[in-house]
C-alpha positions in Angstrom: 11.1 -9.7 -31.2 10.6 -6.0 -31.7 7.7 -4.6 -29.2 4.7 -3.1 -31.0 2.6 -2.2 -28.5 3.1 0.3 -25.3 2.3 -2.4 -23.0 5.8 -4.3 -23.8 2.8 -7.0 -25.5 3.7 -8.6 -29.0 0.4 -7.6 -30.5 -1.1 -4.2 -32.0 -3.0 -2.0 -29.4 -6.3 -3.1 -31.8 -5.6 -6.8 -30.7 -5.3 -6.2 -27.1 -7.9 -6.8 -24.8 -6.7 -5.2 -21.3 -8.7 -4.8 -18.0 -8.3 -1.7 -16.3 -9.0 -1.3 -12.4 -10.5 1.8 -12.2 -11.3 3.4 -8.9 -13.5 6.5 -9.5 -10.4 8.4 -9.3 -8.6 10.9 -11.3 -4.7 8.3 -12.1 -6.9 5.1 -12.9 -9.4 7.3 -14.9 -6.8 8.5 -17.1 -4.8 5.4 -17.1 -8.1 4.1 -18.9 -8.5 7.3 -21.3 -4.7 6.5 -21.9 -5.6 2.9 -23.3 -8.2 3.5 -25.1 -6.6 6.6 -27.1 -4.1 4.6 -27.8 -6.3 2.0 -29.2 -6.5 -0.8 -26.8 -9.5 -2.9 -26.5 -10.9 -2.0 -22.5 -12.8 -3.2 -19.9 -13.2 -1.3 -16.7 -13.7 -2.9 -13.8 -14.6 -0.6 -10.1 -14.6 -3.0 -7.0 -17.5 -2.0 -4.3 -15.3 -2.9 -1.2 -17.0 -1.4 1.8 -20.5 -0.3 2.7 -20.6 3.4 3.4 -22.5 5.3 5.5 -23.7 8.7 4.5 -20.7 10.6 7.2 -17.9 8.1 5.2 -18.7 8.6 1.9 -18.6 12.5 2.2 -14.9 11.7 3.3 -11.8 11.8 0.9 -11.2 8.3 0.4 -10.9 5.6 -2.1 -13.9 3.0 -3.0 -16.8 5.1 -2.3 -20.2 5.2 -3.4 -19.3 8.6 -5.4 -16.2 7.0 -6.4 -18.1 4.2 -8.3 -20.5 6.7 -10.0 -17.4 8.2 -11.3 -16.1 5.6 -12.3 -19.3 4.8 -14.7 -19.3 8.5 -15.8 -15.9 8.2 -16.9 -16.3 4.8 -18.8 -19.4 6.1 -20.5 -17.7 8.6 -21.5 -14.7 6.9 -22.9 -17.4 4.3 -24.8 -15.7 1.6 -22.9 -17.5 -1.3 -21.0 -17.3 -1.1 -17.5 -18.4 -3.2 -14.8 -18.7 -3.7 -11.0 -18.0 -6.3 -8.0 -19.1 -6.3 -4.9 -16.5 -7.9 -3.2 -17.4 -6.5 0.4 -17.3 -10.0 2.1 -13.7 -10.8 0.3 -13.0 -7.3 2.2 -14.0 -7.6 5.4 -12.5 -10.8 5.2 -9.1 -10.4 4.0 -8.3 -6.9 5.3 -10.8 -5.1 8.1 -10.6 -8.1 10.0 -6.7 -8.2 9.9 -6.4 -4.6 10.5 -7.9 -4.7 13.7 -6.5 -7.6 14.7 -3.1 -6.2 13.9 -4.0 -3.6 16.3 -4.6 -6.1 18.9 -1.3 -7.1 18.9 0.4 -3.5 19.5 1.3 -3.4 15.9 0.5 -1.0 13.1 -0.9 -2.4 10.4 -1.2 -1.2 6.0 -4.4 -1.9 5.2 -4.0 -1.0 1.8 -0.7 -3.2 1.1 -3.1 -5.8 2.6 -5.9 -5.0 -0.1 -3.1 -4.9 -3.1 -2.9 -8.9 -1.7 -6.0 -10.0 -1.9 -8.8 -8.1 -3.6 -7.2 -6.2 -6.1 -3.8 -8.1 -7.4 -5.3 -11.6 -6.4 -9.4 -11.2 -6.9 -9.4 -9.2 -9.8 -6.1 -10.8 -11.2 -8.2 -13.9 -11.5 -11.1 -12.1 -12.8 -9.0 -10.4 -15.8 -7.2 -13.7 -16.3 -10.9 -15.4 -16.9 -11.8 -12.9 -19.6 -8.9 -13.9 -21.3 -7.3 -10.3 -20.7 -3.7 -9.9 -22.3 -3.0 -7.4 -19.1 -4.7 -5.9 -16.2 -3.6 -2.2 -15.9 -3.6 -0.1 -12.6 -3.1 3.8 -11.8 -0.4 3.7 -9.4 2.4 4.8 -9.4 5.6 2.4 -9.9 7.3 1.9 -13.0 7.6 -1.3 -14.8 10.2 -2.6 -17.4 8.9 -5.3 -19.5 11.5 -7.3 -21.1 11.2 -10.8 -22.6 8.1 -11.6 -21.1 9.6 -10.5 -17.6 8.3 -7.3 -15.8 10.2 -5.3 -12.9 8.7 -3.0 -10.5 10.9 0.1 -10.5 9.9 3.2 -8.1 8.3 6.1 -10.1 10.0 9.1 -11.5 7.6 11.1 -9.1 8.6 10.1 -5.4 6.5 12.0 -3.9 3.8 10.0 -5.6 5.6 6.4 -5.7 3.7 3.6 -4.9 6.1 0.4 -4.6 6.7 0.3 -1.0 2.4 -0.9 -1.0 3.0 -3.6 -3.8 5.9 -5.5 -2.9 4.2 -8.1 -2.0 2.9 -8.8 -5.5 3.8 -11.9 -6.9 6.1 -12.5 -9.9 3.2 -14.1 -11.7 0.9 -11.0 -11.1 3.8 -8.4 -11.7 4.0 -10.0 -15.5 0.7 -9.3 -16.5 0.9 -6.2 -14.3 0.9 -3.0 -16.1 1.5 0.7 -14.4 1.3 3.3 -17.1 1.6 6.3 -14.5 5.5 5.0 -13.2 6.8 7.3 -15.9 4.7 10.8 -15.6 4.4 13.4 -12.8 1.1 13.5 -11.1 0.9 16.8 -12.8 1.3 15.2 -16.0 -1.3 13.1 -15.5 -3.5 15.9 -14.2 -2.9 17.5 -17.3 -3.9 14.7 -19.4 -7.5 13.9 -17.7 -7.5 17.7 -19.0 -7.2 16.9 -22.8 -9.6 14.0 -22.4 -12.3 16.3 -20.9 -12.5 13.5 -17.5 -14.8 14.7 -15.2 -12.7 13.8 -12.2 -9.6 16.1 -13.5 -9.6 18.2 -10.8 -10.9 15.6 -8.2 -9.3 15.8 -4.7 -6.8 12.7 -4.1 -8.3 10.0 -1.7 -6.6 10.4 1.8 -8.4 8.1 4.5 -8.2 4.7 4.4 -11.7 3.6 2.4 -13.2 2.3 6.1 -11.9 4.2 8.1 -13.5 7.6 7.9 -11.3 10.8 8.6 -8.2 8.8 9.8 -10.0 8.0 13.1 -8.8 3.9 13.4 -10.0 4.1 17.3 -13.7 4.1 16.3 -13.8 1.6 13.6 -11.9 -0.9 16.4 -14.6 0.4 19.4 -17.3 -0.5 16.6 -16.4 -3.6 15.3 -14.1 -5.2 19.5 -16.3 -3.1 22.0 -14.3 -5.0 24.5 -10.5 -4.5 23.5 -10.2 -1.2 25.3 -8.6 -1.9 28.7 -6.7 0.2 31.0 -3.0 -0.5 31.6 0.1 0.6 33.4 2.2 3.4 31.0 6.0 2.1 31.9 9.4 4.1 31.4 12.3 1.9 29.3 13.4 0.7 33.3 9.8 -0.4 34.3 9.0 2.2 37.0 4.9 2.7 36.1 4.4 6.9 35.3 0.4 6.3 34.5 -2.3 4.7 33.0 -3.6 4.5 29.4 -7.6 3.5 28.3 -6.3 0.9 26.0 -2.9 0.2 23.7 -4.7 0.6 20.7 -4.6 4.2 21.0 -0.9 4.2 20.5 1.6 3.3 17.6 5.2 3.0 17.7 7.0 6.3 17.8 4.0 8.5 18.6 4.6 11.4 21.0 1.2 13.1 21.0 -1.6 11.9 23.6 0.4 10.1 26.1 -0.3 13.0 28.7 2.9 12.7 30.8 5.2 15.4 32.4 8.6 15.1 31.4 11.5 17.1 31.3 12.0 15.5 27.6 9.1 14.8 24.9 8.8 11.0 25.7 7.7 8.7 22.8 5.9 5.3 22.6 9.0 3.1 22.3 7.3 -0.5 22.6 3.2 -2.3 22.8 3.2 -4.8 25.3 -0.4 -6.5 24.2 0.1 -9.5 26.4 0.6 -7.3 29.7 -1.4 -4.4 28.1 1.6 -2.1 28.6 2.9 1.0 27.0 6.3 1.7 27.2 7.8 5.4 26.8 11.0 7.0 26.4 13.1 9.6 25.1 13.4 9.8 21.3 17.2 8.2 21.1 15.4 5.2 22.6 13.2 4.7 18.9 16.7 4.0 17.5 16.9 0.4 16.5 19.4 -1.1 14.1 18.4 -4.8 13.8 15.2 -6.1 12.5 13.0 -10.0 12.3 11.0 -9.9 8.9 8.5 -12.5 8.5 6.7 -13.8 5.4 8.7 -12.5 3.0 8.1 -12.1 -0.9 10.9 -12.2 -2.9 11.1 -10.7 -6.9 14.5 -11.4 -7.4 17.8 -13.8 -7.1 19.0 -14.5 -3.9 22.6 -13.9 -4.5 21.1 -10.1 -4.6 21.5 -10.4 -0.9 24.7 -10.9 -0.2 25.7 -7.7 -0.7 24.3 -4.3 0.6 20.9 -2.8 -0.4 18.6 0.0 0.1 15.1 -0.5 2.2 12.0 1.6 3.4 10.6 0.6 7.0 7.7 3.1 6.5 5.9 4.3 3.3 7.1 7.5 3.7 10.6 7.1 4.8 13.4 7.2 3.1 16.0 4.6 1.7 18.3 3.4 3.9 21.4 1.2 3.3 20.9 -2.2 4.9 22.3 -5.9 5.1 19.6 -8.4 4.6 20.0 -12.5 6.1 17.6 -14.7 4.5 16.2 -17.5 6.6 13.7 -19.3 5.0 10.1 -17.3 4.8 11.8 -14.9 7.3 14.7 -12.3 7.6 17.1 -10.9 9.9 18.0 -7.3 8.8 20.7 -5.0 9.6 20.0 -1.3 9.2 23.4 0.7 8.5 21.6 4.3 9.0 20.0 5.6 12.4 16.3 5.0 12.1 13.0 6.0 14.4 9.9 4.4 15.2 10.0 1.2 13.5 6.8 -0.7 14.9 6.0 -3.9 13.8 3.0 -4.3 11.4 4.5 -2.0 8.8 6.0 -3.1 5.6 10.2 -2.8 4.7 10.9 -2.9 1.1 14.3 -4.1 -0.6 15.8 -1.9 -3.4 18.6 -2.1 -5.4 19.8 1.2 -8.0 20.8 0.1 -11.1 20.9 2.1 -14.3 17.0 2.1 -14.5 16.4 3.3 -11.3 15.1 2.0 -7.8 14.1 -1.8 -8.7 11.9 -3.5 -6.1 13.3 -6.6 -5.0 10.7 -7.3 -2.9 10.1 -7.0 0.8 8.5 -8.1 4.4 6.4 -7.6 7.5 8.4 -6.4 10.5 7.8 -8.8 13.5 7.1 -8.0 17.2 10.0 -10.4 17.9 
């Protein structure tokens, strides 16, 4: 059946109703200009996710107060409905709680992979699904191919602005009625586009913090919210001989070199998190080298006869992709990385890939374990 709308949807633009998630900022703004130039039927929809004090919402992050005022100017501006949910509780719920948590365990947790999960592609999935939406549309940026009613999550032309590594774990069902307009343009582009619409928010600053955690400091919101989970411990070399003391392991990550005030004749890095001894281990920077990998709860978007031969992964959101062997074993994986890597600290994502002649296609992906 030939495809008549942009969307890869068998129905004119006029007879499509989409949702579109819009933040306040400048992609999912344009994203919504896009669809309704083009003659879709549109719904906006800004999610109130955390409660901001007056110091966090004068910092560049995502889901602020400002950012949902924006969001209405835009939409009034467009003459599109727009509405608002307070999911705050959903939230704190589904992602605060586990990012400190994940922090309690020496790992280094995504927040914002943790957020695609549950309030955005799961919440608000549901919510488009019950207005009878024909797609819910997003401003990042991953490509997707829609072919016979089947969607694929490619990375987008613009790497420096690609998205995929935080959505792999989006589902096959939510990847379907999934669309990601951006995948295809330059940031630039898109830049230039908010321009010809007259948005507001055309020359509005990217979001950098994470929305609750104001100016990247993670140490405060954990003293705020576990008063008690900073303890003193032993800093140990890889052969156990104790060089000094730390004022608690959440205060290091995997691969960090800064703060760990010790005299070395080499820099010394964090090479493990001992949470159950309340250690931190340090070496020298060839001991971050690690070539096999556990992966546990896995989400798979393709075949997997795709694994038995090599493919590409990304053990940190802004690595790059490195040639791997992947052993599936139920929810879990073993992986074999067949490139030196540093720093890999459980808690962060690793993404499959696989090139074919459309690019980097997401196969899907994992949560490296402490074991």
């Amino acid at each position: 059946m030939k495809r008549i709308n942009s969307l890869g949807i068998d129905k004119k633009p006029k007879d499509t109703f989409v949702v579109v998630a819009m933040s306040g900022g400048v992609d999912s703004s344009t994203v919504a200009g896009m669809m309704k130039k083009e003659g879709y039927k549109v719904l906006g929809i800004t999610l109130k996710l955390y409660d901001n004090s007056k110091e966090v919402a004068k910092s560049k992050q995502c889901c602020s107060g400002q950012d949902i005022m924006d969001a209405k100017r835009v939409a009034h501006q467009l003459n599109i409905n727009h509405k608002v949910l307070f999911y705050q509780n959903k939230f704190k719920n589904g992602v605060i709680d586990n990012f400190v948590e994940s922090y309690l365990k020496g790992e280094t947790p995504i927040p914002c992979i943790q957020c695609n999960k549950t309030v955005k592609f799961n919440d608000l999935f549901d919510e488009a699904k019950k207005l009878n939406a024909d797609a819910l549309i997003t401003g990042h940026y991953v490509k997707s191919i829609t072919n016979n009613k089947i969607t694929n999550m490619y990375r987008a032309i613009d790497k420096n602005r690609d998205q995929s590594y935080f959505l792999f774990n989006t589902t096959r069902e939510q990847l379907n009625y999934l669309r990601f307009p951006l995948g295809a343009m330059l940031k630039s582009e898109t830049r230039e586009i908010a321009k010809k619409l007259n948005l507001n928010v055309a020359d509005k600053p990217d979001s950098q913090d994470i929305c609750f955690v104001p100016n990247g400091d993670y140490v405060s919101v954990i003293k705020k919210l576990k008063p008690n989970s900073f303890k003193k411990g032993n800093i140990k070399d890889v052969n156990g001989k104790v060089l000094g003391v730390h004022d608690g392991i959440i205060n290091f990550t995997i691969g960090q070199r800064k703060g760990i005030k010790i005299a070395a004749k080499e820099p010394l890095y964090v090479i493990d998190i001992n949470p159950k001894l309340n250690e931190i281990i340090v070496g020298v920077k060839k001991n971050l080298i690690k070539k096999n990998i556990i992966l546990r709860d896995i989400n798979l978007l393709c075949d997997k006869k795709i694994f038995e031969k090599e493919i590409l992964v990304k053990i940190r959101s802004t690595g790059k992709l490195l040639k791997s062997k992947v052993k599936l074993n139920g929810n879990n994986a073993s992986l074999e990385l067949l490139e030196d890597e540093f720093g890999i600290s459980p808690g962060q994502a690793c993404v499959f890939y696989l090139k074919d002649d459309l690019g980097d296609k997401v196969l899907g992906g994992g949560w490296i374990s402490k074991n």
